[in-house]
C-alpha positions in Angstrom: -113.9 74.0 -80.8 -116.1 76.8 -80.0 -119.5 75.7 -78.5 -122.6 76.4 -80.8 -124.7 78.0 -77.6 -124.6 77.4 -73.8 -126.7 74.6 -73.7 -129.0 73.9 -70.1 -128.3 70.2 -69.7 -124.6 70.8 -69.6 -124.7 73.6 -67.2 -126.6 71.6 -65.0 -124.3 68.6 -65.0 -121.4 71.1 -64.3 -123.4 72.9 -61.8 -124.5 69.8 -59.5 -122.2 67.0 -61.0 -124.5 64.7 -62.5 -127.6 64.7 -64.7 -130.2 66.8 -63.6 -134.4 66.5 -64.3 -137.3 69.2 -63.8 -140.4 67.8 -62.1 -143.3 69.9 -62.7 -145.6 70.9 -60.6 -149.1 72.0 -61.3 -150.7 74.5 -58.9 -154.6 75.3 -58.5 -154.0 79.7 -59.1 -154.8 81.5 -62.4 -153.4 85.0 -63.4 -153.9 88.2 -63.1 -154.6 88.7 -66.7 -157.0 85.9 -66.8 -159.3 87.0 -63.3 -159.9 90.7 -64.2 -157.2 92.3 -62.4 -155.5 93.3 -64.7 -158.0 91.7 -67.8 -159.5 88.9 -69.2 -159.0 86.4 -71.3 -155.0 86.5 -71.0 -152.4 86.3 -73.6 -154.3 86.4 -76.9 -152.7 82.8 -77.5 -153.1 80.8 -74.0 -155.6 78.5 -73.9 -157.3 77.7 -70.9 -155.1 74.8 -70.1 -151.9 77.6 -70.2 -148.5 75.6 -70.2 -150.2 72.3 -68.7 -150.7 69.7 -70.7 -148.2 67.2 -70.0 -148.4 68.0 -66.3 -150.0 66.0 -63.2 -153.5 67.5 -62.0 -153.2 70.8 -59.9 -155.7 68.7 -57.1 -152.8 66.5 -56.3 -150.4 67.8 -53.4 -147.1 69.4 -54.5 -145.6 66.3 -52.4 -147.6 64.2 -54.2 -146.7 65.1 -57.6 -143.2 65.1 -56.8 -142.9 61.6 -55.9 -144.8 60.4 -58.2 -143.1 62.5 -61.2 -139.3 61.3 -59.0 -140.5 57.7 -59.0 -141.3 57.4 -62.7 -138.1 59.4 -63.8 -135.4 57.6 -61.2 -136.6 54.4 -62.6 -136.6 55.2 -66.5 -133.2 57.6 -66.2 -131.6 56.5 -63.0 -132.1 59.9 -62.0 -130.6 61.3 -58.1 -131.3 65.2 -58.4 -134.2 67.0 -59.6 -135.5 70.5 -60.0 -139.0 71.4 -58.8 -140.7 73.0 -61.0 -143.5 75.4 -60.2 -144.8 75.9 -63.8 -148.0 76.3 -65.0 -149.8 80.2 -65.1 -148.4 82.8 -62.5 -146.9 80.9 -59.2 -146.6 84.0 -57.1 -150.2 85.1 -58.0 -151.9 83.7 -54.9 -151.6 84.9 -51.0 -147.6 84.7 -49.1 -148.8 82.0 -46.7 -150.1 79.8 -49.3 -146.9 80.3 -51.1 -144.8 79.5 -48.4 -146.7 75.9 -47.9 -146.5 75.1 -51.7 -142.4 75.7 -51.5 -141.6 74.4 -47.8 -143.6 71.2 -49.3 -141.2 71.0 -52.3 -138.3 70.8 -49.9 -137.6 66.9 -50.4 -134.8 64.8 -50.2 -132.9 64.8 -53.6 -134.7 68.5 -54.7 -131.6 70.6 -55.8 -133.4 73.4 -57.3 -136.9 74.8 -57.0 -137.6 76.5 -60.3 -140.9 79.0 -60.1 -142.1 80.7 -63.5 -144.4 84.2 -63.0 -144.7 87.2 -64.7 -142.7 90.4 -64.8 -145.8 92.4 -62.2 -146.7 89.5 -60.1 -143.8 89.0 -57.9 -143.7 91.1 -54.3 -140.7 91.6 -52.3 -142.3 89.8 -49.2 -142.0 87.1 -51.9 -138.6 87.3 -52.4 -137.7 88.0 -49.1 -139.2 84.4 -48.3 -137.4 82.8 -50.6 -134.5 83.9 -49.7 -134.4 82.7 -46.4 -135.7 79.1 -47.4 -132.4 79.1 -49.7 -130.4 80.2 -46.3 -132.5 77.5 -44.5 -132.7 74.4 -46.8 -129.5 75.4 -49.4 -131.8 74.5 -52.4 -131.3 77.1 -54.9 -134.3 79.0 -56.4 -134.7 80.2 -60.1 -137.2 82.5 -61.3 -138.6 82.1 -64.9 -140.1 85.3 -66.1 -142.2 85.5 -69.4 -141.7 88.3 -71.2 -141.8 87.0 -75.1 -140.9 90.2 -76.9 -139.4 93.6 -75.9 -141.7 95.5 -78.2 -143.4 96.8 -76.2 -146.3 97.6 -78.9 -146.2 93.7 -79.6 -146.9 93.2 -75.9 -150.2 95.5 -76.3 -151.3 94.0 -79.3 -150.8 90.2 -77.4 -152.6 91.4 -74.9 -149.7 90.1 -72.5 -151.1 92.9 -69.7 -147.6 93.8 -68.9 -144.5 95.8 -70.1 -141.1 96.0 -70.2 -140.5 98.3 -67.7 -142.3 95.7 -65.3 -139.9 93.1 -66.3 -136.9 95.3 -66.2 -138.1 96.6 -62.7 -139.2 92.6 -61.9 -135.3 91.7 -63.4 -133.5 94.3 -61.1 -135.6 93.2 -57.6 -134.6 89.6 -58.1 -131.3 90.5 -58.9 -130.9 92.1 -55.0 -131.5 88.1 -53.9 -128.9 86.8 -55.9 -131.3 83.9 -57.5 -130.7 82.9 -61.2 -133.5 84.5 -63.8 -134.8 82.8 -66.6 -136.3 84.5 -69.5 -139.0 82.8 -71.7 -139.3 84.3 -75.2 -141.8 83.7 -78.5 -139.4 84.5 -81.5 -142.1 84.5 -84.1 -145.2 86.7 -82.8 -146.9 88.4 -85.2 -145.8 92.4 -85.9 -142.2 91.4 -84.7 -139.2 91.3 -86.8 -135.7 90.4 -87.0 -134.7 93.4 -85.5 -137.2 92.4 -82.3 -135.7 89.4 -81.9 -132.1 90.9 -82.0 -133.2 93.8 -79.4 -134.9 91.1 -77.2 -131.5 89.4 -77.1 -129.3 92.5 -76.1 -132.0 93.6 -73.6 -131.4 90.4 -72.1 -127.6 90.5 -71.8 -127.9 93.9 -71.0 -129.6 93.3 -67.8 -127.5 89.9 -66.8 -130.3 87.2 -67.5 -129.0 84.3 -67.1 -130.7 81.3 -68.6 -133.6 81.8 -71.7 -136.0 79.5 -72.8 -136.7 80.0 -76.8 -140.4 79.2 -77.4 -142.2 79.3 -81.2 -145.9 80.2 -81.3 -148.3 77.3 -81.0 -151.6 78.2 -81.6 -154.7 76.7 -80.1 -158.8 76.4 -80.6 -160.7 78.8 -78.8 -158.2 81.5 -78.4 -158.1 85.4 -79.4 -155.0 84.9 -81.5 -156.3 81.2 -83.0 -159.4 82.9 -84.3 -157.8 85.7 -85.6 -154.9 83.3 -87.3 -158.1 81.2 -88.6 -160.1 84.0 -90.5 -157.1 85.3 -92.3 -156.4 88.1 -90.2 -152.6 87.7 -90.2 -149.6 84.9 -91.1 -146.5 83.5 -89.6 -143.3 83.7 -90.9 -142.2 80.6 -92.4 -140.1 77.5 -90.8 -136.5 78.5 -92.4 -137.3 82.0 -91.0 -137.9 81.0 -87.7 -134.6 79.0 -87.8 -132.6 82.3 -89.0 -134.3 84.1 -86.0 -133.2 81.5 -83.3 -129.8 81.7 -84.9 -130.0 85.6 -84.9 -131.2 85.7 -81.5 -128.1 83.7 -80.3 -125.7 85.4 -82.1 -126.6 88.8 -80.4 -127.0 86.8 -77.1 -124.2 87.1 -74.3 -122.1 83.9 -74.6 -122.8 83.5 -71.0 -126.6 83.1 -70.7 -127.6 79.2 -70.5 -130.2 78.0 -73.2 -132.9 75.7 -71.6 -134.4 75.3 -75.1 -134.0 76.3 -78.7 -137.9 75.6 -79.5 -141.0 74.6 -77.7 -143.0 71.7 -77.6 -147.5 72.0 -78.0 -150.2 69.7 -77.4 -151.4 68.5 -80.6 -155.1 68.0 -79.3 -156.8 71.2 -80.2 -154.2 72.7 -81.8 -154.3 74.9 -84.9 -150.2 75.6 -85.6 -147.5 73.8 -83.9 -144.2 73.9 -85.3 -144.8 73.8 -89.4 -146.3 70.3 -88.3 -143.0 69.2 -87.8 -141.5 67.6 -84.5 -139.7 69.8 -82.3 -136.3 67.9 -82.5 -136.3 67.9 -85.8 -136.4 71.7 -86.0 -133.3 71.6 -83.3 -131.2 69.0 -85.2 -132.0 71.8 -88.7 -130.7 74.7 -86.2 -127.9 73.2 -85.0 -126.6 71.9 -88.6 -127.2 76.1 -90.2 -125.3 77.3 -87.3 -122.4 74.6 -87.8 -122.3 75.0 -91.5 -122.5 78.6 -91.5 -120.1 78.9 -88.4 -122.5 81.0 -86.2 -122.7 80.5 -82.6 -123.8 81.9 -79.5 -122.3 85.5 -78.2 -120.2 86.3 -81.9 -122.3 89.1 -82.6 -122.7 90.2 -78.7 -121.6 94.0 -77.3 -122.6 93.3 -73.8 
């Protein structure tokens, strides 16, 4: 029976031999796009909390987070590996000896993986070079998870994202000289994109060898650029069973071999404005998963590359 997509949880079991879980981690940096760098403000739809709401507070130590995120999750799951997971805004945005500390302290017993999401520009070869040796040194294995969300690159204007996709093709072919795995994050149902977006975004991707994706719907949140605008009328989003056909889309064009970490995203419902057609994320997998099997679609059919 052919498999409906390459799903994360059991490429990790195959990878390591058990069940593995991400810890995240919650650093005290910002981005580039949020300082004046590069701008202000940031993505038109980040709030000021970015990615961290169900995360531990960025004052605690990166030890201390860890053990307490380990203890709670060994004792619910029985849980022996993990993946660190540097998360929130742009990990490699802050000076290489300060990196260095936050990943030589994520170098516990029982820490497989150390998992470390930026952006496309903000990632140095001094950077990478580091890594690379504390992979040599420790044999944990490093991931890098690079949002890019569209490859329209007129979308990525309009988002204000502050980056394009030359930067994350050029950010895509550096990491690829340190052998470490590269995640891509996506948002399949931005305003101005279309189908054909999505199904560009997914042979750019297997084009260039990604090999794991995270597939994220827009939430939308108070007090941002994009929640205003969505507020006063300015623009709509495309409906639930439309965002289902894109996922579906996305994967068909996608190369069989790319690992799905996630097939829809997951927002804070404090403050928020749109999350998911104000349905529960799983709910939205479970409706993916049954069009794909009824309609016999699956992940790679479609793909040239």
């Amino acid at each position: 029976m052919t498999e409906l997509f390459n799903e994360y949880s059991k490429y990790l079991k195959k990878k390591y031999n058990e069940k593995v879980y991400k810890l995240p981690i919650n650093l005290p940096v910002t981005c580039p796009n949020r300082d004046g760098k590069i701008g202000y403000g940031g993505c038109t739809f980040c709030a000021e909390i970015g990615t961290g709401f169900e995360m531990l507070e960025s004052t605690l130590s990166v030890k201390e987070q860890i053990n307490k995120n380990m203890d709670y999750i060994s004792r619910k799951y029985n849980a022996k590996k993990f993946i660190a997971y540097f998360q929130n805004y742009t990990n490699t945005y802050m000076e290489l000896k300060n990196f260095k500390n936050y990943i030589r302290e994520a170098a516990v017993d029982n820490i497989v993986e150390i998992s470390i999401s930026t952006r496309p520009d903000c990632i140095g070869d001094e950077y990478l070079e580091f890594l690379y040796n504390f992979k040599k040194e420790t044999n944990i294995n490093i991931t890098i998870e690079l949002g890019l969300q569209t490859v329209n690159y007129h979308t990525l204007l309009d988002i204000n994202r502050g980056h394009t996709l030359a930067s994350f093709i050029d950010a895509v072919l550096r990491i690829k000289k340190y052998e470490f795995e590269i995640c891509t994050h996506v948002i399949l149902n931005l305003p101005k994109d279309n189908i054909s977006d999505t199904i560009e975004t997914a042979k750019i991707l297997s084009v260039l060898g990604i090999d794991a994706v995270k597939i994220h719907s827009l939430y939308l949140m108070e007090n941002t650029i994009m929640g205003i605008k969505y507020k006063n009328g300015e623009f709509t989003l495309i409906s639930k069973d439309e965002y289902i056909e894109r996922v579906i889309t996305f994967l068909e064009n996608l190369n069989k071999n790319i690992v799905v970490q996630r097939l829809i995203g997951r927002a804070p419902k404090e403050n928020s404005i749109f999350v998911n057609w104000g349905m529960s994320w799983w709910k939205i997998k479970d409706e993916i998963l049954d069009k794909m099997n009824n309609e016999k679609r699956y992940q790679g059919m479609k793909s040239i590359y």
